[in-house]
Structures are given as C-alpha cells and as structure tokens.
N, C-alpha and C positions, 0 to 999 in steps of 0.2 A: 922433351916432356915425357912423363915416363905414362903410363897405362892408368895408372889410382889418376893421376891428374885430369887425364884424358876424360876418362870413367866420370869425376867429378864433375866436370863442365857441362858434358852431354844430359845428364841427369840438371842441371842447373837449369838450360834451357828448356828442356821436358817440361820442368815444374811450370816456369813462365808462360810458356803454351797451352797448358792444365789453366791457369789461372784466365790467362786472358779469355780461353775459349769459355769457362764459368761464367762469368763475366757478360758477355756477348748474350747465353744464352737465358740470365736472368736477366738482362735488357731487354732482349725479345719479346719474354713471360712477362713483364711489366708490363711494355708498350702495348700488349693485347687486351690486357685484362682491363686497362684504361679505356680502350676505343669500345671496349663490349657494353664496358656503364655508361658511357659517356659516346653516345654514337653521334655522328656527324647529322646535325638540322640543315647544312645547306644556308645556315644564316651566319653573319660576323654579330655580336650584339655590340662591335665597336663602331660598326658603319650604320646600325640601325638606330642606335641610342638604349639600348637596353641596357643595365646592369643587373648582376650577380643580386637574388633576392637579398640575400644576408650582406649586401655590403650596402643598404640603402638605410640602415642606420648607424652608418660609418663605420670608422675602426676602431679597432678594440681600445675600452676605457679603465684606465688603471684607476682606483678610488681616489677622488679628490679631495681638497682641500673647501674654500672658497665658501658662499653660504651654505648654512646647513640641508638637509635636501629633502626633497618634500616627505609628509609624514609617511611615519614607518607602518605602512601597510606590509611590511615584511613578516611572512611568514615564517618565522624562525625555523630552520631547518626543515619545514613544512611543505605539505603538498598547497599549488594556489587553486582550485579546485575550478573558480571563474576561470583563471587563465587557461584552462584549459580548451583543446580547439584541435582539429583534425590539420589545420594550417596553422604553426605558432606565428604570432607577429615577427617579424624580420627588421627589428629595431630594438634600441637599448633600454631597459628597463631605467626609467629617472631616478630612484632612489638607490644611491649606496654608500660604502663607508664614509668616517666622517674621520678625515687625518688628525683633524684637530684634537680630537678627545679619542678617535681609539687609534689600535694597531692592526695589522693586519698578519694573517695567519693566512699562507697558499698553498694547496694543497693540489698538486697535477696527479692526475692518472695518466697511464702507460697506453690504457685503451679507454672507448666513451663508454663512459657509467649511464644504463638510462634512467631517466628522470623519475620514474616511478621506484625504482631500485633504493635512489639517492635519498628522496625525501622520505622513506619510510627510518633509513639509518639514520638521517640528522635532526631526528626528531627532536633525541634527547639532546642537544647542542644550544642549550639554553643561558645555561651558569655557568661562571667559573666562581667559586666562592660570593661573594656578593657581587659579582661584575657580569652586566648581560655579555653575552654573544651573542651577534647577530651573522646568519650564515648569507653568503651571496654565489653566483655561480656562474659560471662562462660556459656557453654551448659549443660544442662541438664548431660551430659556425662563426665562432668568436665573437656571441652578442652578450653580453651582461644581463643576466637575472639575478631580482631583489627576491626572487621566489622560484620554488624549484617547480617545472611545469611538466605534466604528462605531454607526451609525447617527441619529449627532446630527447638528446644526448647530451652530456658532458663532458667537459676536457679539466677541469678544477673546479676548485669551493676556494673562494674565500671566507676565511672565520676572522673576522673583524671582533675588537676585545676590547672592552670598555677602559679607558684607561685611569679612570679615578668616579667617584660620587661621593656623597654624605657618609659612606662608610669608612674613607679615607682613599689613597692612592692605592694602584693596583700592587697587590704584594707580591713576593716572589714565589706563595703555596699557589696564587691561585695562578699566577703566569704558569707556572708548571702544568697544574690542570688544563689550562685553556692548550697546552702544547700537547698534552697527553691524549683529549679528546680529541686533534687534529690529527696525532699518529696513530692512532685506533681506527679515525677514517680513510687514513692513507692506506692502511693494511688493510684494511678490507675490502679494497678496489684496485689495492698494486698500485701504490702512490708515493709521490714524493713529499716533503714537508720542506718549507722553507721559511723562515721567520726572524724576527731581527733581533739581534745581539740582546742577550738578557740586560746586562745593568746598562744600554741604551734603552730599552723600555722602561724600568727600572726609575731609570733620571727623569725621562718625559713623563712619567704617573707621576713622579712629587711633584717633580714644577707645577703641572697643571692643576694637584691637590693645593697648593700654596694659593694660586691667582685665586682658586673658585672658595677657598677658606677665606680670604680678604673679601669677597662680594658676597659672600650667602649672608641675607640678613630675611628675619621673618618678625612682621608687624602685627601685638592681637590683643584682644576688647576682651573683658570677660563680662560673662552675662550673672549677676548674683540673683537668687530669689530672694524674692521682701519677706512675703506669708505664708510661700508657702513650696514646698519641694513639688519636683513635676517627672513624670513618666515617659516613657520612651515614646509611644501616642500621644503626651502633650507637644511635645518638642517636634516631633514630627509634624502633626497639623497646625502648630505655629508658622511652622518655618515652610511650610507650602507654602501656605496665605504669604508669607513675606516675597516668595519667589525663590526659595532654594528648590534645587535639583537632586533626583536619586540618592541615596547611597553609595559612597564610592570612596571604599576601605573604610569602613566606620565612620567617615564623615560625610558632612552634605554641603556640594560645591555651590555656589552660586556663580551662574553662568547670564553672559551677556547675550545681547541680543546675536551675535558674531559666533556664538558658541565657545566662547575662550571661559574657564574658570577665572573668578576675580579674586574668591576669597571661598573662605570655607568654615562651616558650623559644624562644632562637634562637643563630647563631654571633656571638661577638664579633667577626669580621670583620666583617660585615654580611652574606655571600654567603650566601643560601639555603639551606635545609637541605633543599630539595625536589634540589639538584645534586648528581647522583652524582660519586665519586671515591675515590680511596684513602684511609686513615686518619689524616687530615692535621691533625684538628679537635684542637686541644689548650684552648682554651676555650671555656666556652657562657656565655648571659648570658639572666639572669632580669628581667623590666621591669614593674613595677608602674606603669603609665599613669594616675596618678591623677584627673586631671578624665575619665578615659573608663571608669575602671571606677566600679560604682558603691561609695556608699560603704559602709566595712567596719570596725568597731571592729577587729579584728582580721586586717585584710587582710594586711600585712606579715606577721606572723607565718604564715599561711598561708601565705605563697610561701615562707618560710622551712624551715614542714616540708618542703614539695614538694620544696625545692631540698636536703636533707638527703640524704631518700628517693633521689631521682634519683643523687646523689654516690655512696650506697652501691651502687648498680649498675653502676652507669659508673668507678668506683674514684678517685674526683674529693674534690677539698676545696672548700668553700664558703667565698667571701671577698668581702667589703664591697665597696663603690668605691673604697677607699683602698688595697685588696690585703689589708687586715688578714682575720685569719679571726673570720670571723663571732661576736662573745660573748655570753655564756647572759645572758639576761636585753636583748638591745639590739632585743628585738623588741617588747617593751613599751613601752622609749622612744618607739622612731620612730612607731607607733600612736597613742601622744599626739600626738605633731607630726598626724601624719597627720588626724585630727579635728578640727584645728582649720583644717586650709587644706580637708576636706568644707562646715563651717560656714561658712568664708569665700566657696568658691564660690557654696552655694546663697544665701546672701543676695545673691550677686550674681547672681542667677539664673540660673546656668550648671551646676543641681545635677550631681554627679560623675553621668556614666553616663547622662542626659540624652541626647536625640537633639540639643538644641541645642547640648551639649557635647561631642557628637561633632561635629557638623557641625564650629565653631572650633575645636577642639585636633586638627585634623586636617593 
C-alpha cells in the first residue's frame, strides 16, 4: 500500500471522528436546552390523567366535507378581537372550509407567524375576481382557527376558494389571483404554498357551476300602481306596517319569526329603495330566492299574502311575471313546483337556505 493510500485512509477516518464527535455534541446542546424549558414537575400526566392542554380538542382537522358548517362568523383574514384572551381556548374552532363548493389553498411557514402579525396581512385576502376567500389557520399547537386570534402563533393559513356562484364557475384569471395572493403570504413569512392541480380545480368549478345552473330558480310578484306613483318613504312605511325588515343591498327582506329571510321587496328598476327622491316608483318586485331561503311548503303563498297586504296600502295591483294578475288558487300550484326543486337541491347537497347554498347562489 503506498503512502497517498495510507495518507487517504487516515484522513477518511479523521473526517468520521470530526463528524460523529459534531454530532454527539449537538445532542448534548439539544438535550439541555429541552430540560431548561421544560424542567422536571416530579409528576407523569400519564399516571395522573392529565393531558397536554392543546390536545383536549383533539388532533389536527383537515377541512371537511359533510354538512355545511355553522355560520361564517369568519373573519376574513381578520383579527377576532372577542376571541381574544391572555389563555386561547385549547380546542378546534367549528367552522371551516366547505370541500363541497370550495378548494383549498395551504400555506406553511418555516417559523410561527404571531397572530397579530398574520391578521393585519390577510386582511386584504378577500376576492379573487368575483369568488370570496375565506382565510383559516392552524396554531403552532395544531388547533384550527376560523379566525386569526391575538396571542397565538401560527404554523399555516389555509385560503379556502370559492369554487363557482351566480357569476359562473371559478375561472382560470381568478385561480391565478387566489394563488398569487397565497404566494405573497408565503413570501412574507418564509412560506411554502401548496394547491391542487389547475385544470383539477378547473373541472370541479364547471361540474359544480352545471348542478347549481339546473337548481337556481327565483319566484316574483310585481306590485303595479293604480293612481298613483309612490316615493322611497311611501314604500318604506308601507312595507314596515306589512312586516319587512332593514335595507339590505337596496332591498327590504322579509324575515321570519326564526330570523331566516323568506322573500324580499324591492324597485323593479333595480335602484335602491334606501335612494331618496320624488314619487317616481310605479313598480315594486317581490323575489322569492329559492336555493337561499329555506325551504317552505308554503312559501309562495306567503309572499303572496304579503304582496296582497302591501298592494292594499300602496293602492297597487299584484301581477305574476307574465303581467297577468295573480289567480286564486295559483299559489297552490307553484308550492308544488316549488317542493320538488327543495328535494332536488338537498339531495344534491345544496339544501335551500343552507350556508353552502348561500355561499353558491350568491
């Protein structure tokens, strides 16, 4: 064996020596720095029954499918300002994505983002073209928030993406955007991005634009004056006295005892009834939203009486979508109709009045 050989070997094992001793002593550095945070109580919490606070609302929960989940008190990329507390809860927040109708968008950081930090940047994380986002977040502790909370830390965002409405299926400008805003918050916290195949998105937004195009149907009355045109104040203190509700986006909902809107008054022009003006208003229009109220054996017929009532104050005649005036007994009909696209939605899991049915018929 000549000398370079020799030379070689000696130096091979040196290195291995070098290493394993590195080694050794960043196990040491570890094993210390562990016992210093985490110093010995003297207790097992496996003999006494205690657990780990954060694991007493189990383990971590990937967005479901299943029913829609309760209403979206989600603060969108928001701070939740209630939630907040010197102790967070140590349980999973109930509301989050919906597989059904959206996708999801995950976004891990390298180190925890705190909570304060996070919700000030996801503020703007709102739109993608006409499709909400809704942001969600996992804590350092692996619990699920529907809202970004002071005094946590974070390990990821989910941005959850609506995958169709009334505008049509999700397109491919605004998937981009919803990806773009995600790698904008990846980069500014040292993050990854992970999301699923474009034209798999892509296919899931038509499908689900097709099914919710076959069930969106909307039922509506119009109100004509006889003698005489009416003003934004006549319309409005008509429709108290009748039992409509607020303003809400130019029109005025009428709501049940349960608080669910049934049906909703507004101008046949489309212009606001919150916009003052002269007595200009010669028709109003009654809209029975069907996938968004819920359902009603006899829903139509109720907006029917409403729109009777209101006519008799406002000196008005009630007339179908054809201009015909309204005939005794065609309240019955449409009720049947009506019943059977309830039953059609909810077996397609869209039931009428549903938060997932609002989300898409939106």
């Amino acid at each position: 064996m000549s000398d370079l050989q020799t030379g070689l070997i000696a130096l091979g094992v040196l290195a291995i020596v070098v290493v394993l001793g590195l080694n050794w002593w960043q196990d040491r550095r570890a094993r210390k720095h562990i016992q210093e945070g985490f110093p010995d109580t003297g207790s097992d919490p496996l003999l006494h029954g205690a657990e780990p606070a954060h694991q007493a609302g189990g383990a971590r929960r990937e967005p479901g499918l299943g029913a829609a989940a309760p209403e979206p008190g989600n603060v969108v990329g928001g701070f939740d300002a209630h939630a907040a507390a010197p102790e967070p809860a140590h349980q999973h927040d109930a509301e989050e994505a919906d597989e059904a109708c959206e996708t999801v968008i995950d976004v891990s950081f390298l180190e925890p983002v705190p909570g304060e930090e996070l919700a000030a940047f996801t503020q703007g994380i709102r739109h993608a073209g006409q499709k909400t986002l809704r942001v969600f977040a996992e804590t350092t502790e692996g619990l699920h928030r529907a809202a970004i909370r002071s005094g946590e830390s974070y390990a990821s965002v989910q941005v959850a993406v609506l995958l169709a409405n009334r505008s049509g299926p999700l397109s491919a400008g605004e998937w981009a955007e919803a990806l773009s805003r995600s790698r904008v918050l990846a980069d500014r916290f040292d993050g990854t991005v992970e999301a699923s195949d474009t034209q798999a998105v892509l296919e899931r937004a038509g499908k689900l634009d097709a099914v919710c195009a076959a069930l969106d149907a909307q039922v509506g009355l119009t109100l004509v004056a006889s003698s005489r045109r009416w003003s934004s104040g006549d319309v409005l203190t008509a429709a108290r006295e009748a039992g409509f509700s607020s303003i809400h986006d130019g029109r005025l909902p009428w709501v049940d005892q349960n608080g669910a809107a049934r049906f909703s008054l507004g101008r046949s022009d489309g212009v606001s009834l919150g916009s003052a003006g002269p007595a200009t208003i010669a028709q109003l229009s009654l809209i029975l939203d069907v996938p968004r109220a819920p359902a009603d054996e006899h829903g139509f017929a109720r907006m029917a009486e409403v729109a009777r009532g209101l006519a008799g104050r406002l000196e008005a005649s009630v007339v179908d979508d054809n201009g015909r005036p309204l005939a005794d007994g065609a309240e019955t009909a449409i009720d049947k109709q009506l019943l059977g696209l309830y039953e059609r939605l909810e077996h397609s899991g869209l039931k009428a009045g549903s938060l997932r049915a609002l989300r898409v018929f939106s």
